[in-house]
C-alpha positions as CSV (number, residue, x, y, z in Angstrom):
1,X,112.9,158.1,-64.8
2,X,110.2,155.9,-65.1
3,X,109.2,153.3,-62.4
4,X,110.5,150.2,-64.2
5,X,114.0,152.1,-64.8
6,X,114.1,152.1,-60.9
7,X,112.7,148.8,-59.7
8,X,115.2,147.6,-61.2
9,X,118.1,150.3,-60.6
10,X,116.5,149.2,-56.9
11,X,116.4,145.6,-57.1
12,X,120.3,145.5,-57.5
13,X,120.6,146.4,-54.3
14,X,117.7,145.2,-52.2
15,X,115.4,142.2,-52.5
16,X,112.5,142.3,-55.1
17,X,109.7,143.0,-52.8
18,X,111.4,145.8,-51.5
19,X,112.2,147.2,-54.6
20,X,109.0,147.1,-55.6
21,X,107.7,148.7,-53.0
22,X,110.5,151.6,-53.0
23,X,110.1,152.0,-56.7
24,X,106.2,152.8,-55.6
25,X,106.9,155.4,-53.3
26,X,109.9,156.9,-54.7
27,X,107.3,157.3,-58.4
28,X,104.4,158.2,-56.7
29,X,106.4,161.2,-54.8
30,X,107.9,162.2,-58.0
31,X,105.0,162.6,-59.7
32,X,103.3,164.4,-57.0
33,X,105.8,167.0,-56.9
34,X,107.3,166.0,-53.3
35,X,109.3,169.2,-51.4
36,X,112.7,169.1,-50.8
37,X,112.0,168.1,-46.8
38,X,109.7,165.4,-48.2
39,X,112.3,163.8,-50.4
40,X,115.3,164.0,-47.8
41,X,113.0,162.1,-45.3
42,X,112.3,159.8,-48.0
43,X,116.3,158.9,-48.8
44,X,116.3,159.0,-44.6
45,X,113.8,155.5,-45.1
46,X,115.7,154.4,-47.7
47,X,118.9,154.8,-45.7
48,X,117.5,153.4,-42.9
49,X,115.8,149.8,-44.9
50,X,119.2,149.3,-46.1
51,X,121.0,149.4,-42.5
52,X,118.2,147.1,-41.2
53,X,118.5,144.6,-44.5
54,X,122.6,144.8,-43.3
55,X,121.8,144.1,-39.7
56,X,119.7,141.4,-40.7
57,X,122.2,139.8,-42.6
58,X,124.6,140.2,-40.1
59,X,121.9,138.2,-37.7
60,X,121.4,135.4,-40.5
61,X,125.3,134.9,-40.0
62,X,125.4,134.5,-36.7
63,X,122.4,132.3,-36.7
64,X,124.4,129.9,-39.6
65,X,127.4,130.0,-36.8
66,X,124.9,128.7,-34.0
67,X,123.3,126.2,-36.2
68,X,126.4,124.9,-37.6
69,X,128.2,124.5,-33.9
70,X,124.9,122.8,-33.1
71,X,125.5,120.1,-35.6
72,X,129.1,119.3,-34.5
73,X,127.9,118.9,-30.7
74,X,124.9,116.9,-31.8
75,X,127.4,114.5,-34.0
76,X,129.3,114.5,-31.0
77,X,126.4,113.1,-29.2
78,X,125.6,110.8,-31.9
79,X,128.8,109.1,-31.6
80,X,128.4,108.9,-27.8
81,X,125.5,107.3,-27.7
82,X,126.7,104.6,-30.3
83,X,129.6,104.5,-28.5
84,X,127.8,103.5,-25.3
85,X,125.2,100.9,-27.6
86,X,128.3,99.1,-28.2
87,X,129.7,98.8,-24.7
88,X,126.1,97.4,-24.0
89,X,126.6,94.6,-26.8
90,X,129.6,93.5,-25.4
91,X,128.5,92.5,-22.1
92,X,124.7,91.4,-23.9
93,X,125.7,89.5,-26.9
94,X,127.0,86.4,-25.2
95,X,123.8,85.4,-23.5
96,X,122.4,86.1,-26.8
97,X,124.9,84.8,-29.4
98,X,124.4,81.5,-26.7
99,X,120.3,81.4,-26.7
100,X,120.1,82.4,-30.3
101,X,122.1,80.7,-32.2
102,X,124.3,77.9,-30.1
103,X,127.6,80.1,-30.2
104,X,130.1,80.3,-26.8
105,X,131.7,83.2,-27.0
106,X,135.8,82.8,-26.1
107,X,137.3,85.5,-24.3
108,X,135.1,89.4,-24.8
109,X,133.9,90.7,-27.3
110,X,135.5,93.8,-28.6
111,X,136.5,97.0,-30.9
112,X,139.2,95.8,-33.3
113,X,140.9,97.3,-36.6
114,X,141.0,95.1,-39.0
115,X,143.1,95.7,-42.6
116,X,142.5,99.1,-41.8
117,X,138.8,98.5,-41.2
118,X,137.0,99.9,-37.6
119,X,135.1,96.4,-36.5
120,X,132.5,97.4,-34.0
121,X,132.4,93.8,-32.6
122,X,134.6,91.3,-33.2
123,X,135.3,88.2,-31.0
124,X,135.8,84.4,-31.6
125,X,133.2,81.9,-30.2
126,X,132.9,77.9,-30.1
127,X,130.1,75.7,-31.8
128,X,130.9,72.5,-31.0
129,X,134.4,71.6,-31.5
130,X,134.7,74.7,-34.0
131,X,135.4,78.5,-33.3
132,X,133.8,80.6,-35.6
133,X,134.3,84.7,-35.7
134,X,131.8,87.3,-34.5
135,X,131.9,90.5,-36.8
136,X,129.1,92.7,-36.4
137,X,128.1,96.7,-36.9
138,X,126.7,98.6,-34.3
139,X,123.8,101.5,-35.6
140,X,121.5,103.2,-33.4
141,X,118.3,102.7,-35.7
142,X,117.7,100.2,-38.7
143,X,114.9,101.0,-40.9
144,X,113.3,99.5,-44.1
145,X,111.6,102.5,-45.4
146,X,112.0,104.0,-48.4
147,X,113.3,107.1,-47.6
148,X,116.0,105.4,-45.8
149,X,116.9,103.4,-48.5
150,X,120.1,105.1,-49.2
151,X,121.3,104.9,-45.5
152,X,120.5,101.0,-45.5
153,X,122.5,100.1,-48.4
154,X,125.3,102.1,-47.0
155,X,125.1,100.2,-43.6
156,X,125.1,97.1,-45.7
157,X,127.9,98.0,-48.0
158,X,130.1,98.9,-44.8
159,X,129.3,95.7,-43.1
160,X,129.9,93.9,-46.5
161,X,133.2,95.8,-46.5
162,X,134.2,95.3,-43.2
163,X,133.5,91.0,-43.0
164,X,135.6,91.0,-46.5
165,X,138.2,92.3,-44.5
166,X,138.2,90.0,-41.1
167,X,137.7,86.9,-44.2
168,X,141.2,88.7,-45.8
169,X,142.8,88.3,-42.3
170,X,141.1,85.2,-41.3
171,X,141.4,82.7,-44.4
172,X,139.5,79.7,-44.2
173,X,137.4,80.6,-40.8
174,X,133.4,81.3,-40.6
175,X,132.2,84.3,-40.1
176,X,129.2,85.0,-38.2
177,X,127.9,88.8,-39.1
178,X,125.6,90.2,-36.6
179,X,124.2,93.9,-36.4
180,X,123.2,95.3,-33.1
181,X,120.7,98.1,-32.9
182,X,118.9,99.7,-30.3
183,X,115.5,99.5,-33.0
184,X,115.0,97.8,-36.1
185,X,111.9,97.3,-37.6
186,X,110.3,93.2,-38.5
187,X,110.0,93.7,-42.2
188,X,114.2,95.0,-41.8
189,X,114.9,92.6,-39.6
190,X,113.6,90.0,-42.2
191,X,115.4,91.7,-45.4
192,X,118.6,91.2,-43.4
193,X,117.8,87.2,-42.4
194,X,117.6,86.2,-45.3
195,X,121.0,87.9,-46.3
196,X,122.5,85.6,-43.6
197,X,123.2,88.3,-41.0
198,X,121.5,88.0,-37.2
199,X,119.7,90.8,-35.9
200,X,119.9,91.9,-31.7
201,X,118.2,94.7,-30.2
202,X,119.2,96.3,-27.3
203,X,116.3,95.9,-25.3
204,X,117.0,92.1,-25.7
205,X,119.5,92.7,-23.4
């Protein structure tokens, strides 16, 4: 057998560069006429390289079970965290919405479903003799760059979604759309201005 025949009689079984490197050793012996003990302690190595490639697969699961648990509880935390950002908008907002842009809130500011849409803040408030509607979205982190681009349109398609929604329910009455963020950068915060919607930051509070 020559040494191509069993680098790649080897390779079905073990990774190229260990083929390669068996296919070496196990020609090389051949050729030099190896004993009997020589060869058995040379399947021994071979025996032994394919229980640690085994066992190190067997590691590389395990590791993909820790990683992947890792990512639920850091999801979990996630939605904690912007669970808690909202709870700080409702009680910040009103100074804000009041300073900012002239609007009383009426009542709180809250969570609401809305035609089967999560709002994360929704709320009336009075300019003037009117009451307008709150609607806003609630993200940790707003950014402008490009390779965040995909993540901004879909914050903007689920606010777009969601204020479509409260205008369904609510024909006739201004909407106000907000997002509240605990960062957003100027040239984001300026993009979004001039799409009508108000940016607050949570260290406005």
């Amino acid at each position: 057998m020559n040494k191509q025949t069993m680098r790649q009689r080897l390779a079905q079984v073990f990774p190229a560069e260990q083929a390669e490197v068996l296919a070496g050793v196990i020609y090389d012996a051949y050729n030099a006429l190896v004993k009997a003990d020589d060869f058995n302690e040379l399947k021994e190595i071979v025996r032994r390289l394919a229980e640690a490639q085994q066992q190190t697969e067997q590691r590389l699961a395990k590791l993909t079970m820790v990683v992947q648990g890792l990512a639920v509880e850091l999801g979990g935390l996630s939605r904690a965290v912007s669970y808690a950002l909202e709870n700080e908008a409702y009680r910040g907002l009103p100074r804000l919405l009041k300073e900012r842009l002239g609007l009383e809130v009426v009542g709180r500011l809250m969570r609401r479903e809305v035609e089967g849409e999560e709002i994360n803040i929704f709320g009336e408030a009075r300019r003037g003799d009117e009451v307008v509607l709150v609607v806003g979205e609630a993200k940790l982190q707003l950014d402008c760059g490009r390779s965040r681009a995909s993540e901004r349109a879909r914050v903007f398609a689920q606010l777009r979604r969601k204020v479509e929604a409260v205008r369904r329910a609510y024909p006739g009455r201004e909407v106000v759309v907000i997002l509240v963020t605990h960062y957003a950068r100027p040239v984001f915060i300026e993009e979004v201005k001039a799409q009508g919607v108000e940016v607050f930051q949570s260290y406005e509070w």
